[in-house]
N, C-alpha and C positions, 0 to 999 in steps of 0.2 A: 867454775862455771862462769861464762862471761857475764852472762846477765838474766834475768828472771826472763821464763818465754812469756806469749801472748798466753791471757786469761782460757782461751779456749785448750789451748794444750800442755796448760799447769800442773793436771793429774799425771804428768810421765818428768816432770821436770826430776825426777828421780832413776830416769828408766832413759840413759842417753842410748842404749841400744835401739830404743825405736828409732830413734832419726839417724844415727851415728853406725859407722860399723869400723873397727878398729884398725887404721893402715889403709882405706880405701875411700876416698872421696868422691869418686865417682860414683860407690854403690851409692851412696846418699840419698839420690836421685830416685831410686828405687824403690826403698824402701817408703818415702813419700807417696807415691803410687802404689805401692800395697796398702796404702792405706785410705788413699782415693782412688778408691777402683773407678770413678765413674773419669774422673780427669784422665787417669790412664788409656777406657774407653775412646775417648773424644779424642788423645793423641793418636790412637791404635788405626781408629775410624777416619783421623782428618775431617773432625768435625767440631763443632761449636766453639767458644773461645777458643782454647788452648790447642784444638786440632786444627784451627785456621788460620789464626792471628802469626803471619812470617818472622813477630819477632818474638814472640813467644817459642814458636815451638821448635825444638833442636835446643836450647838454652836449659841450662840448673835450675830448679825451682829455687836456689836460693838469690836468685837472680833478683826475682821480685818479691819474694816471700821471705824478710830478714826475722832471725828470730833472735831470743837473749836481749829482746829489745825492752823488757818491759812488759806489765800486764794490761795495759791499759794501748800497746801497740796495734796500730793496724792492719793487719797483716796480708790486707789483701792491696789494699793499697788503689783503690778503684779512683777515678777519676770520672763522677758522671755528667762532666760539662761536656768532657772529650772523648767521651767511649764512644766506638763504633760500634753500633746495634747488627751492623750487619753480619759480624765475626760469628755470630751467637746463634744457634741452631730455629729461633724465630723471626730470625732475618733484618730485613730492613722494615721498621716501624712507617706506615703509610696513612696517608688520610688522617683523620682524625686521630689514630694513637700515636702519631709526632709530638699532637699537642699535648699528651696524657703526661703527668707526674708521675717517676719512677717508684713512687710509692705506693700507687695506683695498684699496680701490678708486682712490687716483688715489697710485699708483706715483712715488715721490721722482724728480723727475729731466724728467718728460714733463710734457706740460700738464695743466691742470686735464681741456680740451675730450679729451682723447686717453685720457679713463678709460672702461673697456668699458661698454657698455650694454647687452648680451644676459645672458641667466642663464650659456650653454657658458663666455662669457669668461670668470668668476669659479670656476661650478660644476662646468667641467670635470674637472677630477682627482676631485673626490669623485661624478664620476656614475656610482650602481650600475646604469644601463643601458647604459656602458660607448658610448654613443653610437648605440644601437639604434633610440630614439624620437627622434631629429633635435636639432634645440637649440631647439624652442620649448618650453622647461619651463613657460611660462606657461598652457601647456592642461590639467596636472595639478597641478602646485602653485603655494601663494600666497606672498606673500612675510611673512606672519606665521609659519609658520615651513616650513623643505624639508620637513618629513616631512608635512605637511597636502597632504593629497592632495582636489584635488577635479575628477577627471576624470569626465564626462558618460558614463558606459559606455551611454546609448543611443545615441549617436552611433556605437558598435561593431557590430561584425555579432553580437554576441553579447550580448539583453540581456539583466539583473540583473536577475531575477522571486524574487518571495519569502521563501525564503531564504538566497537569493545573495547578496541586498544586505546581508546581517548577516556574511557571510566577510569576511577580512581579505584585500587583496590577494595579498599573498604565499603564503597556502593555494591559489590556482591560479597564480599567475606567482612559483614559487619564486625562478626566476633573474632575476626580475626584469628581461628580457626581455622584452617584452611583444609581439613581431610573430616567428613567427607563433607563436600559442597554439591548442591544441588545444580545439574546443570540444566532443566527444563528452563524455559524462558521464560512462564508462570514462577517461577521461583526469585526472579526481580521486577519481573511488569505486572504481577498481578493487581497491585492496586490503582495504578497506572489504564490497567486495560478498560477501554470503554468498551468495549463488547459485556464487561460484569460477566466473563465466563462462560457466554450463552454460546461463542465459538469452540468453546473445548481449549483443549490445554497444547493443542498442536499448531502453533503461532508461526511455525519455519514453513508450514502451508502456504502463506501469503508474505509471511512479509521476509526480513534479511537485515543480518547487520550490517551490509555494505550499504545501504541507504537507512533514512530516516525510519524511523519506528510507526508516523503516520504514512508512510508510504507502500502501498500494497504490488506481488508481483505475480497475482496467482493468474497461472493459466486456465483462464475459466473456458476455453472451448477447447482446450487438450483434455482438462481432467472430469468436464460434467457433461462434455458434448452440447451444450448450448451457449453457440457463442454469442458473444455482448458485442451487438452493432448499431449503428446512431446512436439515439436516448439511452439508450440499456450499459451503453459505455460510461457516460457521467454519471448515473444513476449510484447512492450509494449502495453498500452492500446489504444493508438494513432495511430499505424500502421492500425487495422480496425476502430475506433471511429474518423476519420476527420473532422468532423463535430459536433459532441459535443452529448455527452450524452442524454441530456433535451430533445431534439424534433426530433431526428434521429429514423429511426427504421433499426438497423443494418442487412444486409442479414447475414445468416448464410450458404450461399451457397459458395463453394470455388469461385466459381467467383467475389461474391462480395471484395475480396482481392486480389486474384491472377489472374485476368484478363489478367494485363499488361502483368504480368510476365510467363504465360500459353504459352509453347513453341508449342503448336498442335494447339493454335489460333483459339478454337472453334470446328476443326477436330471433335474433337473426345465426341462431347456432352459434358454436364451438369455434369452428374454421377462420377466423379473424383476421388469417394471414390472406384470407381469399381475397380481403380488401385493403388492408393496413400492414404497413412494415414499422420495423423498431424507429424507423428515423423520424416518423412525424405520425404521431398516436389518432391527431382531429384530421387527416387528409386520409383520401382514400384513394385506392390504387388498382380498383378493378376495374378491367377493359371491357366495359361492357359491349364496345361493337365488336371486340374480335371472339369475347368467348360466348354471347350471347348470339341470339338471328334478330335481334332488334338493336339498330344503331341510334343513339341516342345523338338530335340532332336538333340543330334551334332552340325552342325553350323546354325543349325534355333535358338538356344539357343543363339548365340551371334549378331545376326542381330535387327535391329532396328524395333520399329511397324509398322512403316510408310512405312517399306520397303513390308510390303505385303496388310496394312490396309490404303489404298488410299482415304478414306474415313470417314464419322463416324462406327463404329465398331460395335457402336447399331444398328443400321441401315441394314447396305452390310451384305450377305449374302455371304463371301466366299467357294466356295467347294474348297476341301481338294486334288488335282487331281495337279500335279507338275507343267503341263502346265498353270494353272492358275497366279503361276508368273513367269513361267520360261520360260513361253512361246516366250518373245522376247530375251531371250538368250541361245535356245536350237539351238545348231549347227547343230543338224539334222534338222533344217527349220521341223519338224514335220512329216519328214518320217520315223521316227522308231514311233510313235503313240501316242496318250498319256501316257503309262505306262513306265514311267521313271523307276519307280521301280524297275522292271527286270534287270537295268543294273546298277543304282544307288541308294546308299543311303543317310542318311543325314551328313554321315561323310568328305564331299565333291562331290560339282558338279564333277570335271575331278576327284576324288580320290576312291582308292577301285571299279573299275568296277566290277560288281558281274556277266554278260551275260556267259550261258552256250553254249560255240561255240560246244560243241559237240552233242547238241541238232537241229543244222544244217546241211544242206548238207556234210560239209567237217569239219568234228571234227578234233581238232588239235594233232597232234601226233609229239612226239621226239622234235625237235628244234622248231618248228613251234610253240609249246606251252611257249616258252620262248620268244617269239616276241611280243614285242609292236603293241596296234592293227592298230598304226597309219601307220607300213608297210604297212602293205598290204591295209589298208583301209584309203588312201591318201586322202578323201573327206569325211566329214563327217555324207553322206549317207551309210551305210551299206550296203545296197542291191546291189545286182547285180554288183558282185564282180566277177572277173574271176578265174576259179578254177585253171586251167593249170599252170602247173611250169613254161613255160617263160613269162606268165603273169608279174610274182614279178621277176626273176634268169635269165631273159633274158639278161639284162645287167652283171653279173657277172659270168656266164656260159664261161668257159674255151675255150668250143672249136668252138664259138660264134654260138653256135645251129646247126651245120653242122650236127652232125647226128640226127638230126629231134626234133619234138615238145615231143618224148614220154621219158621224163625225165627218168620216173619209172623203165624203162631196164636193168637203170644202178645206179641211185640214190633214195635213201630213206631220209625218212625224220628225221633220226639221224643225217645225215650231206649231204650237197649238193656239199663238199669240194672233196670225195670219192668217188671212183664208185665199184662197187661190182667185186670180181674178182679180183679187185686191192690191195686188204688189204692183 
């Protein structure tokens, strides 16, 4: 015998038929291989070391594998500064297991072939899924490094639109757990949400993760039929929804919001819009000369409604006739008649009297026409008025009426200062 073989195949250093066959050095080879049937595999295959490695394979195993060397020989004879990883049915070593120590992975004692090739073999104790997601890590992470995640979330029943894709995974799978995950939107905004719920749990109503989380997209005159014009557009959504979206059914009646703040206090009906649009609440927008038979003109244009509509407006039936409100402030107590008209218009109760005094007994003539009617008519009944000049001239009559009541003899109504004859 040349020499004592390697310690692993000591128990046949008696049995040179295992290795040897008597007269044939090429069977040699063979029988080698019946006895690593997996090496043979991997020649048979053209795979891992010895099925790929060009200068391996077609060559002796005694090529590289010397034996009678001694028990303490190496026999395999590896070189792991200069082994190519790639020969080897786990390929080329990438990303972070380049940097890994080959003892990392192939365990003192077992063969090189018998080192894990899953990520669970190695990653198991450190997996924060604790076994949830199965053991192909190779669908979320690379091997540059474990924390680099690149799972395909459309391949999820749940995809990443917007501003999904900017969350880190752990802000929705705390536990890191990932089957089953809750995909309602309540299930990461609910402490978040200032509505406190009162909207219900159905958030893809208004809002989206293609914009901001504060920014609302609901189509409120597609889906309630009352759409939000002027005021009612800035308005938030809280001022009429008090009560929470889920199980309210909102009036769409101005009262149902401006109740409180309705300064006619019910006066004036329901109908709100008869007068008022969304876009300015304190202004008012009824035509009253075109839907009314009263045009509102001069200082009926600057008085208030209330000031003539004592009532609902739907309702009262005011005629058009001046007495109707002027009545408790007509200084004629109502012996000039109802027709204010005649004397006034609506550019002033006491202003622009229009009455044609000369359509009466005593048409006014010369000075008389320049006189305030409140001379001579010191009550605010008209009638029965005395015509006589010391009626009004009695007190400023020069020659205190001594020559008699008949003014005319001597004075006209150009000036009561003159007497004729005198000029």
């Amino acid at each position: 015998m040349p020499g004592e073989l390697v310690a692993k195949h000591a128990r046949y250093e008696r049995q040179c038929n295992k290795c040897h066959e008597p007269f044939d050095k090429a069977g040699q080879d063979r029988l080698c291989l019946d006895c690593h049937k997996e090496v043979a595999a991997d020649l048979g295959a053209k795979r891992g070391y010895h099925g790929q490695d060009p200068a391996v394979a077609g060559r002796p195993c005694k090529t590289c594998h010397d034996e009678h060397q001694g028990r303490a020989t190496d026999l395999v004879r590896l070189d792991r500064k200069t082994f190519d990883h790639r020969l080897t049915n786990r390929g080329v070593l990438g990303g972070g297991h380049a940097q890994v120590e080959c003892d990392k992975c192939h365990v003192p004692g077992k063969r090189y072939r018998e080192a894990p090739s899953h990520c669970n073999d190695c990653h198991a104790r450190k997996d924060p899924h604790e076994g949830t997601e199965g053991t192909a890590c190779d669908k979320c992470h690379a091997e540059s490094a474990w924390k680099t995640v690149r799972f395909d979330h459309e391949s999820a029943s749940f995809r990443l639109e917007g501003r999904h894709r900017e969350v880190h995974c752990e802000d929705c799978h705390k536990t890191k757990r990932f089957k089953p995950t809750a995909s309602t939107c309540a299930a990461c905004h609910e402490q978040k949400d200032k509505h406190h719920g009162s909207f219900g749990s159905n958030c893809q109503s208004c809002h989206t993760p293609l914009r901001k989380w504060s920014a609302t997209e609901f189509d409120h005159t597609h889906k309630t039929h009352f759409s939000l014009a002027g005021k009612h557009a800035s308005t938030s959504c809280e001022k009429c929804h008090r009560d929470g979206l889920a199980a309210e059914r909102t009036s769409t009646a101005c009262q149902g919001c401006h109740e409180r703040d309705e300064p006619h206090h019910g006066q004036f009906g329901r109908a709100c819009e008869t007068c008022h649009t969304p876009g300015e609440w304190r202004r008012h927008t009824f035509e009253h000369d075109r839907r009314t038979q009263f045009a509102l003109r001069g200082r009926h244009k600057e008085i208030r409604c209330t000031a003539c509509h004592h009532g609902n407006p739907h309702d009262e039936h005011l005629r058009a006739a001046c007495n109707t409100c002027h009545r408790h402030d007509d200084v004629h107590r109502g012996r000039q008649g109802a027709r204010c008209d005649k004397c006034h218009d609506e550019r002033g109760w006491s202003r622009g009297v229009l009455f044609d005094h000369d359509a009466t007994p005593f048409p006014l003539l010369g000075a008389h026409a320049r006189v305030a009617c409140v001379q001579c008519h010191v009550s605010a009944p008209f009638k029965k008025v005395a015509r006589a000049c010391v009626a009004c001239h009695e007190s400023d009559a020069a020659h205190r009426c001594q020559r008699g009541a008949d003014c005319a003899r001597c004075h006209d109504t150009s000036t009561f200062h003159l007497a004729r004859g005198a000029r």
